[in-house]
C-alpha positions in Angstrom: -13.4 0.8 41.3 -12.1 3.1 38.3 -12.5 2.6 34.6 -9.7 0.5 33.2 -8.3 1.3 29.6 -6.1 -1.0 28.0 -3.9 -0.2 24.6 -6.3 -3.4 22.8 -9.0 -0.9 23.8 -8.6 2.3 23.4 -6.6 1.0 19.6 -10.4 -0.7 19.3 -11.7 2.9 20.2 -9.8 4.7 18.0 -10.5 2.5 14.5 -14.3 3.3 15.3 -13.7 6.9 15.6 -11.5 6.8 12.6 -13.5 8.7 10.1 -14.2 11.4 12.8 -11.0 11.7 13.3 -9.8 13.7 10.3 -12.7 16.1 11.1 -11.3 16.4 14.6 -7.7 16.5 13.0 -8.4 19.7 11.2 -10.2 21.7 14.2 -7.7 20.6 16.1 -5.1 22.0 13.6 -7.2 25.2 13.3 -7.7 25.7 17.2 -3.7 25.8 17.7 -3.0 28.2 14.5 -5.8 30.4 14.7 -4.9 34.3 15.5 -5.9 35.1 19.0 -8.6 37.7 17.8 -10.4 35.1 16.2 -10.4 32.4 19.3 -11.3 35.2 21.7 -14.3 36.4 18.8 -15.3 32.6 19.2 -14.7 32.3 22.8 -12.3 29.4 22.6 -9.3 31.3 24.1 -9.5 29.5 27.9 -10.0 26.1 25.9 -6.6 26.4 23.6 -5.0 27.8 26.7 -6.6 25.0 28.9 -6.0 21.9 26.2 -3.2 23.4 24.4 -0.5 20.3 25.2 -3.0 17.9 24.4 -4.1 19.6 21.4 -0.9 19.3 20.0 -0.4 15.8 20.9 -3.2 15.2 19.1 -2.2 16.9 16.2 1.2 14.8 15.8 -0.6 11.6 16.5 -3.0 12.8 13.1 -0.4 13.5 11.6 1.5 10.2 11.8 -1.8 8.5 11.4 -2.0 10.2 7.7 1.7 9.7 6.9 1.1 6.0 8.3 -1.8 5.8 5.7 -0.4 7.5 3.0 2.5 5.0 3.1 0.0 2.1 3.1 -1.8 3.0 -0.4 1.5 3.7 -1.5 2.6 -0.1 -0.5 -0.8 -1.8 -1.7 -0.4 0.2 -5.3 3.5 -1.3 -5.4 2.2 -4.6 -4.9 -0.5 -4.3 -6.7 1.9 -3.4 -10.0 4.1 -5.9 -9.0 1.2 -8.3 -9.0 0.2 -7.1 -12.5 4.0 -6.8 -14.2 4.1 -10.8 -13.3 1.0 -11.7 -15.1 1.9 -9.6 -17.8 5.8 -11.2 -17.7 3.9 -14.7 -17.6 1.6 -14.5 -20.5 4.4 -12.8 -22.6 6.6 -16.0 -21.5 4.1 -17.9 -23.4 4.6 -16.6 -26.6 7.4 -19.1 -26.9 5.8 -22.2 -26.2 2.5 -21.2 -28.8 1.8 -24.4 -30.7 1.8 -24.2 -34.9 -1.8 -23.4 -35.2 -1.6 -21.1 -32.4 1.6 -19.1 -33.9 -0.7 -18.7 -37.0 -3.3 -16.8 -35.7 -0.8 -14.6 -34.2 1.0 -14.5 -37.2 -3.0 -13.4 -39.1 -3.2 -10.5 -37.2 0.5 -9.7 -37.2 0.1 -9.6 -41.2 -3.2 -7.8 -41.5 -2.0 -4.9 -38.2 -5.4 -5.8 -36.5 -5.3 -6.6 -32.6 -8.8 -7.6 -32.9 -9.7 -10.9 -34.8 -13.4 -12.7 -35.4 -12.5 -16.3 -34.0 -14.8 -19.7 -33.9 -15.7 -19.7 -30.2 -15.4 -23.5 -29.6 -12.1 -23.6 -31.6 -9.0 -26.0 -29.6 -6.7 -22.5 -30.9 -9.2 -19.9 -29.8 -9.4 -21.5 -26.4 -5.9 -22.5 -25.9 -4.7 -18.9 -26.6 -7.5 -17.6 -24.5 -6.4 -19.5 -21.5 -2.8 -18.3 -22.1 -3.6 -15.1 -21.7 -2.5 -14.3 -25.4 -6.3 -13.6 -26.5 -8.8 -12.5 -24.8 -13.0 -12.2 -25.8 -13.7 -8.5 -26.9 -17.3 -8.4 -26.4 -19.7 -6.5 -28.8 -21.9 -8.9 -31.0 -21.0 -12.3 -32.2 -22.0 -16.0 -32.5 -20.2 -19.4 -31.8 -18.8 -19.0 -35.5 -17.7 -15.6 -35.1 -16.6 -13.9 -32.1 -14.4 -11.2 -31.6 -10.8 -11.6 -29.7 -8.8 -8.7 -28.9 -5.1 -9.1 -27.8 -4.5 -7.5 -24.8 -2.3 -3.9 -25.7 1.0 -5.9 -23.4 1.2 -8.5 -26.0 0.5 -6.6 -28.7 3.2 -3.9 -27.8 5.7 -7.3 -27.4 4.6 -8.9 -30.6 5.0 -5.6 -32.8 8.3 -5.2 -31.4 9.3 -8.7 -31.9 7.6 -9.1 -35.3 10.5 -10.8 -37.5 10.2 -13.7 -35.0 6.8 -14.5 -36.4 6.7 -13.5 -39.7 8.5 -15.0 -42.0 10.8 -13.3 -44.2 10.5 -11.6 -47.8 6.5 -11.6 -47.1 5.8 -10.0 -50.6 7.9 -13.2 -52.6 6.0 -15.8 -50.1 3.6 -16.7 -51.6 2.4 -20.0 -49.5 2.4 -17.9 -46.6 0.3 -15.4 -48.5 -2.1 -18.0 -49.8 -2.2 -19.0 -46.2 -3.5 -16.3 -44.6 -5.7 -15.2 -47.8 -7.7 -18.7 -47.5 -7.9 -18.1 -43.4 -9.7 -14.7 -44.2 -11.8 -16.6 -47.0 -12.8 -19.2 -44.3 -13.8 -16.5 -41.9 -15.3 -14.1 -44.2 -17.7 -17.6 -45.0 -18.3 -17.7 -41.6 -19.0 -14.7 -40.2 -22.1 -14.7 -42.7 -23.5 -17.9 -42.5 
């Protein structure tokens, strides 16, 4: 009756011993490169001479173990960007389906340069940009009147780009769309201090 190993177990085995293993990975590595005055000063000539063969298996199989792992972060980081470049392509996607009141808050702080505007909390347009993504709560200090949004850098990168899509033209002759946005900042200003 002898000890049986299968592959299920000694795999089993080896995950348990896997933070050991890059200690053992670099004595190993040590034990096969180290001058021979230096082994016999230690005493650990017969050992290397005795375990040599496995002592370089060992140090291929950490060496595939570390390539094998530095592939895997570099797989989970790809799809992690991916992951991230698809939210970001979704919420830019609905830019072009922003109802009118929605476009005109975009078009507030597209007019004033601010990415950060103060926002009534339980507003139907501050919610329905927040839950596209477009808007997003800044923190800091605020009530239900006034609360900081901040659009997130992706959109505002898209919308400074694409500005002349939401702005209308010859701003300085405009003058309901000034009036517009100067009455906005009134009913805000009025808010923010009540």
């Amino acid at each position: 009756m002898g000890i049986e190993f299968n592959l299920k177990d000694l795999l089993e085995v080896f995950e348990k011993l896997k933070p050991y293993l890059t200690l053992l990975w670099i004595v190993d590595i040590l034990m096969l490169i180290l001058p021979i005055k230096i082994m016999d000063f230690l005493g650990l000539v017969a050992f290397r001479n005795t375990f040599r063969p496995w002592m370089g298996f060992f140090a291929l199989a950490g060496f595939v173990e570390a390539i094998r792992s530095w592939h895997e972060s570099k797989k989970d980081k790809s799809a992690i960007a991916e992951e991230k470049q698809n939210y970001q392509d979704s919420v830019i996607a609905k830019l072009s389906s922003l109802t009118r009141e929605e476009v005109f808050i975009v078009q507030v702080c597209l007019f004033n340069m601010e990415q950060t505007i103060i926002l009534k909390v339980i507003d139907p347009t501050t919610v329905s940009l927040c839950s596209k993504g477009i808007i997003e709560a800044a923190g800091g200090t605020g009530n239900a009147d006034a609360y900081p949004y901040h659009i997130p850098d992706f959109v505002w990168k898209y919308l400074r780009q694409k500005k002349r899509l939401y702005l209308p033209e010859n701003l300085e002759n405009n003058h309901y769309f000034q009036e517009q946005i100067h009455a906005f900042e009134h009913r805000r200003r009025l808010r923010k201090y009540e």
